[in-house]
TORMIKOL-40045 format. One record per residue (C-alpha): residue number from 0; residue in three letters; chain; x, y negated, z negated. Coordinates in Angstrom, 3 decimals, padded with zeros to 6 digits. Layout:
NUM, ALA, A, X, Y, Z
...
This chain:
0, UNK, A, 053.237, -015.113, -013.674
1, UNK, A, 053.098, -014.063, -010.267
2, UNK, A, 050.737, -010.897, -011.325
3, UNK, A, 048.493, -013.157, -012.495
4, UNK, A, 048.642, -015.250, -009.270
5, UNK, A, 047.906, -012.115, -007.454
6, UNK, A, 045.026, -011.191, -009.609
7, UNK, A, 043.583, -014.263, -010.005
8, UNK, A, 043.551, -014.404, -005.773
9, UNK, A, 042.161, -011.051, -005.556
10, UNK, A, 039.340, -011.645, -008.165
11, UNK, A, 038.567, -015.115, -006.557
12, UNK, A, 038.593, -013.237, -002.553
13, UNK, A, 035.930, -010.631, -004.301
14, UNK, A, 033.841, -012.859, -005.952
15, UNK, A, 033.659, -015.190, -002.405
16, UNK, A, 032.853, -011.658, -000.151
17, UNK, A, 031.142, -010.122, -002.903
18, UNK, A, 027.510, -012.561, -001.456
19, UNK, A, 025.245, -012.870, -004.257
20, UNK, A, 021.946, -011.413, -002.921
21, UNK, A, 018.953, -013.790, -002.244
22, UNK, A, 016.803, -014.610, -004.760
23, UNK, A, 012.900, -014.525, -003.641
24, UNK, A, 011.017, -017.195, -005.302
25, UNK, A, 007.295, -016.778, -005.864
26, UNK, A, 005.515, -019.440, -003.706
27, UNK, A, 003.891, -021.743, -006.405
28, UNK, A, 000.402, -021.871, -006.923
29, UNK, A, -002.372, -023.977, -005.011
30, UNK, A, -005.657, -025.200, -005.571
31, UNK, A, -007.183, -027.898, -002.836
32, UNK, A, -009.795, -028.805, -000.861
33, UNK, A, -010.807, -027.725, 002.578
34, UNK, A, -012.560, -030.446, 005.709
35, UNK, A, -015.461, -029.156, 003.970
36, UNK, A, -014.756, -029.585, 000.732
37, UNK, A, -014.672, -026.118, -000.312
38, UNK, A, -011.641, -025.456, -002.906
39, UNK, A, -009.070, -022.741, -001.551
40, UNK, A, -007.028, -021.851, -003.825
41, UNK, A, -003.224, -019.686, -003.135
42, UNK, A, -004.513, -016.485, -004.942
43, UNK, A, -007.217, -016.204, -001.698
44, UNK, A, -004.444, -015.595, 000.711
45, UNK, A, -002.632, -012.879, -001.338
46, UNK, A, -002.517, -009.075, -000.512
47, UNK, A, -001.370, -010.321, 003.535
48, UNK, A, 001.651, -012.441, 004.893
49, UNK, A, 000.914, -015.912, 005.854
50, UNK, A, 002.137, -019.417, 007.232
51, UNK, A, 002.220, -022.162, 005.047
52, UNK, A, 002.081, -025.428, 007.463
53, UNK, A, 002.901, -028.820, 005.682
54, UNK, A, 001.949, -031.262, 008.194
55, UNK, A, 000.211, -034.322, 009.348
56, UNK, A, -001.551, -035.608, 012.271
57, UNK, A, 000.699, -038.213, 012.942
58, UNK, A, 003.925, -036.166, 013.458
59, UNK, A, 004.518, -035.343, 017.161
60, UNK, A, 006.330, -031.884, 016.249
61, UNK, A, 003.052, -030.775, 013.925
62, UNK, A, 000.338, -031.725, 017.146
63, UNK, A, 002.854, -029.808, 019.811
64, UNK, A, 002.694, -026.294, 017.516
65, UNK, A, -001.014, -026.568, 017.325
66, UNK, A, -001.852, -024.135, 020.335
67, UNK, A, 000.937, -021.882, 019.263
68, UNK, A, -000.564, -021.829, 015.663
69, UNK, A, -004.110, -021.428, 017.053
70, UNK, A, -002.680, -018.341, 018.994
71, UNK, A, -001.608, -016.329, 015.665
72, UNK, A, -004.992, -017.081, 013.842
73, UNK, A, -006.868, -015.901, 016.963
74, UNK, A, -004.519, -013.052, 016.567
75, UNK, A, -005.354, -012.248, 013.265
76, UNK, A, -002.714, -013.640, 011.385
77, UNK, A, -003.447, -016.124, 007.850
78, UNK, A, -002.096, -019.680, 009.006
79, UNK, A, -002.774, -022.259, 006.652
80, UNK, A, -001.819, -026.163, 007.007
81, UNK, A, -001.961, -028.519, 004.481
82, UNK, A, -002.324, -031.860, 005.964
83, UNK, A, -000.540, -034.720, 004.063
84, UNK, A, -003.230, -037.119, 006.036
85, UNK, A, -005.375, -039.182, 003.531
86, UNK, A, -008.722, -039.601, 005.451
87, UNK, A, -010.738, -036.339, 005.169
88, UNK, A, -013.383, -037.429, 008.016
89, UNK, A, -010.755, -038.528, 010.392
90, UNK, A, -008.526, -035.242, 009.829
91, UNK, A, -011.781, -033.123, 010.374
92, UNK, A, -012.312, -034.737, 013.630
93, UNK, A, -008.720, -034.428, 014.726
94, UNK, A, -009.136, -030.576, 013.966
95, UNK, A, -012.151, -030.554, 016.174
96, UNK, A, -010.897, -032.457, 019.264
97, UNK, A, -007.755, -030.259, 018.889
98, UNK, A, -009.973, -027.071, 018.422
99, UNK, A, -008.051, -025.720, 015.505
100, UNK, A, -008.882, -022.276, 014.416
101, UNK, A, -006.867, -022.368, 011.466
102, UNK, A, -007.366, -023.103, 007.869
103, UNK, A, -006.970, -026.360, 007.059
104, UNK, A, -005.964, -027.855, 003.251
105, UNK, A, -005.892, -031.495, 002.211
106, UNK, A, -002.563, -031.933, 000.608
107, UNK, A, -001.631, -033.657, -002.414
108, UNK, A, 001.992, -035.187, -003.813
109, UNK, A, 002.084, -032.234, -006.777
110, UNK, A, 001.564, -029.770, -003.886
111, UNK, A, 004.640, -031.533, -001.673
112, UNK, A, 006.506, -031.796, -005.451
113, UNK, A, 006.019, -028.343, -006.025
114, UNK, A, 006.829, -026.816, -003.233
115, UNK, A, 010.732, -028.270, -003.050
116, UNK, A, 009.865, -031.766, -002.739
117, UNK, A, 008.739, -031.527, 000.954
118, UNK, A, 009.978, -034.362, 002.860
119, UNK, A, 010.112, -033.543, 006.763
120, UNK, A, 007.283, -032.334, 008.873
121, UNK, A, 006.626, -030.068, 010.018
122, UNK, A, 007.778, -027.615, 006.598
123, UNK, A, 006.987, -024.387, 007.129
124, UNK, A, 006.999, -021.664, 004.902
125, UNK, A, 006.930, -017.798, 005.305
126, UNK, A, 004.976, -016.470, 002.627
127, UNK, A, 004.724, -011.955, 002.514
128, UNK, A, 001.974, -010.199, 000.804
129, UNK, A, 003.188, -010.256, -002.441
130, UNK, A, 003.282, -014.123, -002.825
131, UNK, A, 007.098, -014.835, -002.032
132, UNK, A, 008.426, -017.403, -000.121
133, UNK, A, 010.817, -014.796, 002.505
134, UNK, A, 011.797, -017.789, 004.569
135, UNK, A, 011.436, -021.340, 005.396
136, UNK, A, 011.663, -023.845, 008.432
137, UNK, A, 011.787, -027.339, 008.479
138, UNK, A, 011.246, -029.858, 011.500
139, UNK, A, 009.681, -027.217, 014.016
140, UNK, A, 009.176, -023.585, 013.745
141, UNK, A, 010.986, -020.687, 015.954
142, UNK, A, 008.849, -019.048, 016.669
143, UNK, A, 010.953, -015.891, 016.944
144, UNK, A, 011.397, -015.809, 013.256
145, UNK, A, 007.970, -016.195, 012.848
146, UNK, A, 007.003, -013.634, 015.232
147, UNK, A, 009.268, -011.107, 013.707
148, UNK, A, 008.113, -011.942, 009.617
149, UNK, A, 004.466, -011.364, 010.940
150, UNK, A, 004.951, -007.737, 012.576
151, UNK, A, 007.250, -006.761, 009.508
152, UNK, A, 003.809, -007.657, 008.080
């Protein structure tokens, strides 16, 4: 009985330290409408990492990573925000006063459902070149992570 005790603890202790590895998950597939009306659709943005940006106008956090976000795209980098806002003209003159450099996506609820049910913004996710999500922030980026996904390119 107490060899069984023994093994049982020792298989148990191995299975705990053993740490299953990550499982990448393809980032699901998109199809929406830019401020111009133009559909973009999540194949476009494959072959290069990118930031996916669920956000809205409304949300404090989203409007204070705007310059930060305009920084990578003037960099070069693929940034891409879907906006959960409703009002396509007023959105389109936010991203103008706020000079926006970015891609810009009208969201829908299948695209919040299908991406884990986003709730908080801003959700960001860290997409590589393949199409896998490699990481994911929610309420506010850091922008160290981010920094370091986009020069592992």
């Amino acid at each position: 009985m107490k060899k069984s005790l023994v093994l049982i603890a020792v298989l148990l202790f191995t299975l705990a330290c053993s740490g299953k590895k990550e499982e990448r998950t393809l980032a699901p597939y998109f199809s929406l409408k830019d401020l111009s009306g133009k559909k973009i659709t999540m194949d476009q943005f494959k072959g290069k990492p990118f930031l996916l940006v669920f956000w809205a106008t409304w949300c404090p956090t989203c409007r204070s990573e705007i310059p930060f976000l305009n920084e990578l795209a003037q960099e070069g980098h693929t940034v891409v925000a879907i906006a959960l806002d409703r009002d396509r003209e007023k959105l389109a003159q936010f991203a103008k006063e706020h000079r926006i450099k970015y891609t810009i996506l009208m969201g829908s609820y299948q695209v919040t459902i299908d991406y884990g049910n986003v709730r908080f913004l801003p959700t960001i996710f860290l997409v590589d070149a393949q199409g896998y999500i490699v990481g994911r922030m929610v309420g506010g980026l850091d922008k160290k992570k981010v920094e370091a996904f986009l020069k592992r390119g």
